[in-house]
N, C-alpha and C positions, 0 to 999 in steps of 0.2 A: 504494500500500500504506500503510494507517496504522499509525501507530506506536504502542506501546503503551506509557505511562510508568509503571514500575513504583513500587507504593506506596514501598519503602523509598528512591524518588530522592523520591517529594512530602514525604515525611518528613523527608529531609536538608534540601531547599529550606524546609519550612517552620519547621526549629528554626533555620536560616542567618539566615531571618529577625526571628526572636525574638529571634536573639545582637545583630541590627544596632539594632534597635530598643531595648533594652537599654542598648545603646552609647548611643546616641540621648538617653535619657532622661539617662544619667550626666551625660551632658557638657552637657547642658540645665542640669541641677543645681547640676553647678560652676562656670557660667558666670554671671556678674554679668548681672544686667536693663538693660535699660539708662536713661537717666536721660531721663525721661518727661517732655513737656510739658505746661503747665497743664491743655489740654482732656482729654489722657488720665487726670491723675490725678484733674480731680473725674467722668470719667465712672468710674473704679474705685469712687471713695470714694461717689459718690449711689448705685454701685450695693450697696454692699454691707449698709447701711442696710435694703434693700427683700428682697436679694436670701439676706444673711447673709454673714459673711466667709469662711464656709469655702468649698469648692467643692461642686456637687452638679449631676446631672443638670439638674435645672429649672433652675439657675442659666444652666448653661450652653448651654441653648437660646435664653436670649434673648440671652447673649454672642452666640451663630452670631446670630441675627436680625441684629446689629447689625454684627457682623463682613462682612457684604455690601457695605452701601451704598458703601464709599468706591468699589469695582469698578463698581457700577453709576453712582454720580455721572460717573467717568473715561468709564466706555463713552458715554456719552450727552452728554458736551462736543466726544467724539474725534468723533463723527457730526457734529457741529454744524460742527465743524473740518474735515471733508472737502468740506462743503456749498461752503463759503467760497474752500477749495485745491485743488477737484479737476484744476483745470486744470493744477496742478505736480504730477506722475502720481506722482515719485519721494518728494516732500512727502508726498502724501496715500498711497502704499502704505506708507510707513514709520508713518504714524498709523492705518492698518488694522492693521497687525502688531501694536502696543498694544492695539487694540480687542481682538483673538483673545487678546493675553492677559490682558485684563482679563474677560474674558468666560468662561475657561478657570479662574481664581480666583472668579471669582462661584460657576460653575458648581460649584465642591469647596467651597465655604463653605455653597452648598446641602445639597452631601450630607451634611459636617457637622451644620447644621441639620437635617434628619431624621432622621439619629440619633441624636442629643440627647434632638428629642422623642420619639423610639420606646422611649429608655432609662428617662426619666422618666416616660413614660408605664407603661411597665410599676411602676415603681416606684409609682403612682398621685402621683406630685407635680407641678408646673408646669401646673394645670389650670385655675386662678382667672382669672378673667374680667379683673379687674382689673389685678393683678400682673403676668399671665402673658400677656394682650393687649392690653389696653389703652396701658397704660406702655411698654414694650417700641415699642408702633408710633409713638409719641409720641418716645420716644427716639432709635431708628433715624431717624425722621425731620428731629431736629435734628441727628445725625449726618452724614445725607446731606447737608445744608443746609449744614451747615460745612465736609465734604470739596469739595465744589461750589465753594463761593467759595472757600477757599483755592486750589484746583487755577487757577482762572479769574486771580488776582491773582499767587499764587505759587503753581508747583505740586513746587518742590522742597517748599515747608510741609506740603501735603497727603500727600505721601511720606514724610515723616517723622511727619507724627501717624499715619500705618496701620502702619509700622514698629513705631511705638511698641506700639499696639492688638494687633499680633499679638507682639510678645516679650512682651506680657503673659498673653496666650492660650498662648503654647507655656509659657511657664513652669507657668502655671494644672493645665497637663493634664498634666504630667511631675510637678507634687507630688502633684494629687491621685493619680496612680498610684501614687507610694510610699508615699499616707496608706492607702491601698484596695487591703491585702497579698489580700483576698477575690476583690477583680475578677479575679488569674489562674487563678481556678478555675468562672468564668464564662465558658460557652460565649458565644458571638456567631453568631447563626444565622435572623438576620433575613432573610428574601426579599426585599423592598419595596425593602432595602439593599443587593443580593448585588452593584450594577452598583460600589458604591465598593472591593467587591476581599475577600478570602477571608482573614478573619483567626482565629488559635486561639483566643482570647480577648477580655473584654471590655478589661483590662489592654493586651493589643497594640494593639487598637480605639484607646484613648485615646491611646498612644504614636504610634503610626500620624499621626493629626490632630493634636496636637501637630509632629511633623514635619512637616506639610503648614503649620501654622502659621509654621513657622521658614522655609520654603522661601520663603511669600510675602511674610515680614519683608526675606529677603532679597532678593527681586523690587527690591522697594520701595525698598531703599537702592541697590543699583545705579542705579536709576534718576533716583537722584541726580545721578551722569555726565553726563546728559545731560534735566532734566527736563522744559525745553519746547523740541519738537521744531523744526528751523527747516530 
């Protein structure tokens, strides 16, 4: 027999969720950023130059561009790394279990990145050839290049520059929500997007990825504990 869930429970569940995000945001706000390494701060400061220093949809697509590589750098060492230890079974599952979840953060930094550009798109910005692809794959690619070798020499380093990258991201997307009082009266009602989750607004949208930013800041420092696996 199935069950039928009546509108006024998705209703509760989804103002429960608005309340939590909310929270989210505040406490995003009043908490200090934290004190960013050389490579994160001139990649803030060349981008803003190109990018302007406020926030804005286009902007923040080539943020998501760039917010991938260090995930894909890790996944693609941790393989190399199995090649090497597969014979140590316990070794090498415990370096698959990084891989899943470095592969699990790729994969939500994607879908970030597609909303971005489906947001900006609508907006008609972030479309320049130049700016908006060129630079960006140029960038990411000196990013992946730097996460790479740090992880390889030190990979407590590269843990902490993606820490870094994303307390900047989560902050980015908690002010521009309270610069952009409009986005909560922005539906979100993208198909192409529906797999990343049901949100009421464009405002929750941003608070949402913002939270998902914070989560894998906090990935990242945990993994301090312990950052190369033996």
């Amino acid at each position: 027999m199935n069950t039928v869930i009546q509108p006024d429970v998705i209703k509760t569940e989804e103002q429960a969720r608005r309340d939590w995000l909310r929270r989210a945001q505040a406490s995003t706000l009043d908490a200090p950023r934290r004190r960013y390494g050389l490579a994160t701060r001139l990649l803030i400061k060349g981008m803003d130059p190109v990018y302007g220093r406020s926030g804005s949809f286009a902007k923040y697509q080539v943020l998501e561009l760039v917010a991938r590589v260090p995930y894909q750098s890790w996944e693609r060492i941790a393989y190399l790394a199995i090649s090497r230890v597969h014979r140590d079974t316990g070794l090498a599952r415990r370096i698959h279990e990084r891989i899943e979840e470095s592969r699990d953060q790729q994969d939500n930094e994607e879908w970030h990145l597609l909303i971005m550009s489906e947001l900006a798109a609508r907006e008609g910005t972030g479309q320049g050839w130049l700016r908006y692809r060129l630079l960006p794959y140029v960038v990411a690619t000196v990013y992946y290049l730097l996460s790479w070798l740090l992880f390889l020499i030190d990979p407590a380093a590269s843990y902490r520059l993606n820490a870094d990258f994303e307390d900047h991201a989560e902050h980015e997307y908690m002010a521009f929500v309270a610069a952009h009082p409009e986005l909560e009266t922005q539906p979100w009602d993208c198909p192409e997007a529906a797999g990343y989750g049901r949100l009421a607004s464009v405002a929750d949208l941003v608070r949402q990825i913002g939270c998902d930013e914070r989560q894998h800041k906090d990935e990242s420092l945990a993994r301090l504990a312990e950052p190369r696996l033996r």
